[in-house]
C-alpha positions as CSV (number, residue, x, y, z in Angstrom):
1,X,0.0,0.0,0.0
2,X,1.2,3.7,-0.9
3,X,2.6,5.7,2.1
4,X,-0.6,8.5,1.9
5,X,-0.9,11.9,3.5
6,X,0.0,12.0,7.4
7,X,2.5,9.2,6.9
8,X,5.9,9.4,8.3
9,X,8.5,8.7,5.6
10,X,10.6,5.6,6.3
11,X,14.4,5.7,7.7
12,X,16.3,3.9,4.5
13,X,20.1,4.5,3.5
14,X,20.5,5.2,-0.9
15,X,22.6,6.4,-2.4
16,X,23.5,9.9,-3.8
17,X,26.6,10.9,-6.0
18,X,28.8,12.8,-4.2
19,X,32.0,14.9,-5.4
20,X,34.0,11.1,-5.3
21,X,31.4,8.6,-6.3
22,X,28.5,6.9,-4.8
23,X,27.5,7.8,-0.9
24,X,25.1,6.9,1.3
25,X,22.2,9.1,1.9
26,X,19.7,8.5,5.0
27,X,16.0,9.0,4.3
28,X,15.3,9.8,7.6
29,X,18.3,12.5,7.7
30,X,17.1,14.2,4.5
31,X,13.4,14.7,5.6
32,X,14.0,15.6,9.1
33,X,13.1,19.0,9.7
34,X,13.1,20.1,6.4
35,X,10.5,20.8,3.5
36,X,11.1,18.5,0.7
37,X,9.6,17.4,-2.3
38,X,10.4,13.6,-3.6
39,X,9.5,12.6,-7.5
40,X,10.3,9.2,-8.4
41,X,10.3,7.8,-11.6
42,X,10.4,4.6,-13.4
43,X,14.1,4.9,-14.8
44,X,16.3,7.4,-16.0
45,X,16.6,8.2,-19.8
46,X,13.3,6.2,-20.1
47,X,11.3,8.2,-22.5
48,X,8.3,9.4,-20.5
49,X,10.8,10.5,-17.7
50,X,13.2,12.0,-19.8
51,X,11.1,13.9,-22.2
52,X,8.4,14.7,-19.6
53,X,8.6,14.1,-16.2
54,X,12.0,15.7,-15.8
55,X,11.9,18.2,-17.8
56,X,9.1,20.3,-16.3
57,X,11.1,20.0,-12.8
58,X,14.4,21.3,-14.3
59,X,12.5,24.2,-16.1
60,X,11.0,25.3,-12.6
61,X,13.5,24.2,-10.0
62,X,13.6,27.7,-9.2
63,X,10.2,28.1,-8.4
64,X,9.9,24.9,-6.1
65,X,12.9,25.7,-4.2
66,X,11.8,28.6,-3.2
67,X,8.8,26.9,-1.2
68,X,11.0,24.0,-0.3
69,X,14.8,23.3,1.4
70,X,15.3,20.1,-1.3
71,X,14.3,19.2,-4.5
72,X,15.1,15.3,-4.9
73,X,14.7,12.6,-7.5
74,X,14.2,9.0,-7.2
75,X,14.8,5.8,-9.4
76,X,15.5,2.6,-9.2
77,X,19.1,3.3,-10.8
78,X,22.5,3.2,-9.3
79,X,24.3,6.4,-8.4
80,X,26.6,6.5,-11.5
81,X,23.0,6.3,-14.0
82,X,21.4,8.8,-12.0
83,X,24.3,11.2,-12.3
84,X,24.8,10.6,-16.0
85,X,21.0,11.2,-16.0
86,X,20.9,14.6,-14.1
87,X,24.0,15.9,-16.4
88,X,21.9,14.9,-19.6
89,X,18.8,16.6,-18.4
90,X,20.5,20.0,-16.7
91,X,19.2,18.9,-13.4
92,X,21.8,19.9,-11.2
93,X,19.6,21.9,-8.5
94,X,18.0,18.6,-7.9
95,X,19.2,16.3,-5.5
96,X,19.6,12.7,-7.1
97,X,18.8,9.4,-5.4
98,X,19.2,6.5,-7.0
99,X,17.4,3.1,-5.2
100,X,19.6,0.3,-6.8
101,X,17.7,-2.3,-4.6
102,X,14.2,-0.6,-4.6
103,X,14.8,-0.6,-0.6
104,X,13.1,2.9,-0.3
105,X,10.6,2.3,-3.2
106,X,9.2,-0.7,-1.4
107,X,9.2,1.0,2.0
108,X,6.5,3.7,0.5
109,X,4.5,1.2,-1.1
110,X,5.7,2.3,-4.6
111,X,7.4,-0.5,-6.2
112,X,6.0,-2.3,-9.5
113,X,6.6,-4.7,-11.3
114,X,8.4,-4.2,-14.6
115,X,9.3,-7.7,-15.5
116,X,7.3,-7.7,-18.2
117,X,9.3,-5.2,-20.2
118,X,12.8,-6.7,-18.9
119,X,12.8,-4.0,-16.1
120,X,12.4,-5.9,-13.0
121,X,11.1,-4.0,-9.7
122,X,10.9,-0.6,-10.6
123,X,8.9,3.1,-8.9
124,X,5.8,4.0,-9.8
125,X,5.8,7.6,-11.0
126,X,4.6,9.7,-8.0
127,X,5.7,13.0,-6.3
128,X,4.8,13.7,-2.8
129,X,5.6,16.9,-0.5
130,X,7.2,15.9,3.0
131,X,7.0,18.6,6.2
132,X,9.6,17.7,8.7
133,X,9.3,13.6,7.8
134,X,5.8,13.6,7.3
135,X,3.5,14.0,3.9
136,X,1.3,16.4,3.0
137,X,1.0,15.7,-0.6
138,X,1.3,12.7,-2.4
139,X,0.2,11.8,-6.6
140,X,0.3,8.8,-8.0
141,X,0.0,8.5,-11.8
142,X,-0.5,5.0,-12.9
143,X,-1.3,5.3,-16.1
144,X,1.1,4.7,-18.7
145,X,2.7,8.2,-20.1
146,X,0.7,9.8,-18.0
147,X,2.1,12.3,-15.9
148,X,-0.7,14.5,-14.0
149,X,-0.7,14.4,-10.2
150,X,2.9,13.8,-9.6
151,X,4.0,17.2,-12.9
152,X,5.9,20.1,-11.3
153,X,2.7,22.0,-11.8
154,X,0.1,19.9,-9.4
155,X,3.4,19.9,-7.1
156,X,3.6,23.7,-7.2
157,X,0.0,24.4,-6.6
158,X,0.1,21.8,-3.8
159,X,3.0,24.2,-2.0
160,X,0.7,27.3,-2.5
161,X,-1.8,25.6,-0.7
C-alpha cells in the first residue's frame, strides 16, 4: 500500500553521487526537519521521464525551491546512471537518489513490477511533498505516459496551498 498523507516517511540509506562517487544518503536524515519534495520515476533516460517528467522540474526548479529546502529525485538506478541522467537533463539543482535495490521504493509502497518489459522491480511515477518527515502531498499516476498528479505544476499548486 502507498505511504498516503499524514504518513511518516521511512528511515532507509541510498545512495546519492557525491564529489568522489557513490555515498550513502539516509532518508530519515534528509526529511527531518526540512520541507522537501520527492519525485520518483520509473528509470532514468526512459522516454516518458526523460522527455516529460523531468523536464518540467528542471524548467521550474527555481520556483519549487523557493517553497521547499530540497528538491530530490528518485529511481530505481545506481548512483553513477542517475548522475549521468541529471548531467543529460540540466538537473543539477536537484538532488539525485538512485534506489539500486528498490529498498526505499518498497518501504513507501511504490514499487512495480516491470518484469514484463525486462525491467524488473521498478517506482511508480509519484511526487509527494514531506514537512519535517511527514507527507502532506502525495500523486500517483499510474497510467502509462501519463504524468498529471505527480507534474511540477500539481506539485507547485500543492506548495501554494
Amino acid at each position: 500500500m502507498p505511504i498516503s498523507v499524514g504518513d511518516k516517511i521511512p528511515d532507509v540509506t541510498i545512495k546519492t553521487n557525491g564529489p568522489d562517487g557513490p555515498e550513502d544518503i539516509s532518508t530519515g536524515e534528509l526529511f527531518a526537519g526540512k520541507r522537501v519534495v520527492l519525485f520518483g520515476v520509473p528509470g532514468a533516460f526512459t522516454p516518458g521521464c526523460s522527455n516529460t517528467h523531468m523536464p518540467g522540474f528542471v524548467i521550474k526548479a527555481d520556483k519549487v525551491l523557493e517553497k521547499v529546502d530540497t528538491l530530490a529525485c528518485m529511481a530505481v538506478n545506481d548512483a553513477f546512471v542517475m548522475r549521468a541522467w541529471q548531467k543529460d537533463q540540466n538537473a543539477e539543482a536537484i538532488l539525485m537518489l538512485a534506489d539500486g535495490n528498490a529498498e526505499f521504493t518498497r518501504a513507501l509502497g511504490m514499487e512495480k513490477d516491470a518484469s514484463g518489459a525486462c525491467m524488473g522491480i521498478r517506482c511508480l511515477r509519484f511526487a509527494l511533498i514531506a514537512e519535517d518527515g511527514v507527507v502532506s502531498y502525495v500523486g500517483i499516476d499510474t497510467e502509462r505516459g501519463v504524468v498529471d498528479k505527480s507534474s511540477v505544476d500539481t506539485v507547485l499548486a500543492h506548495l501554494s496551498n
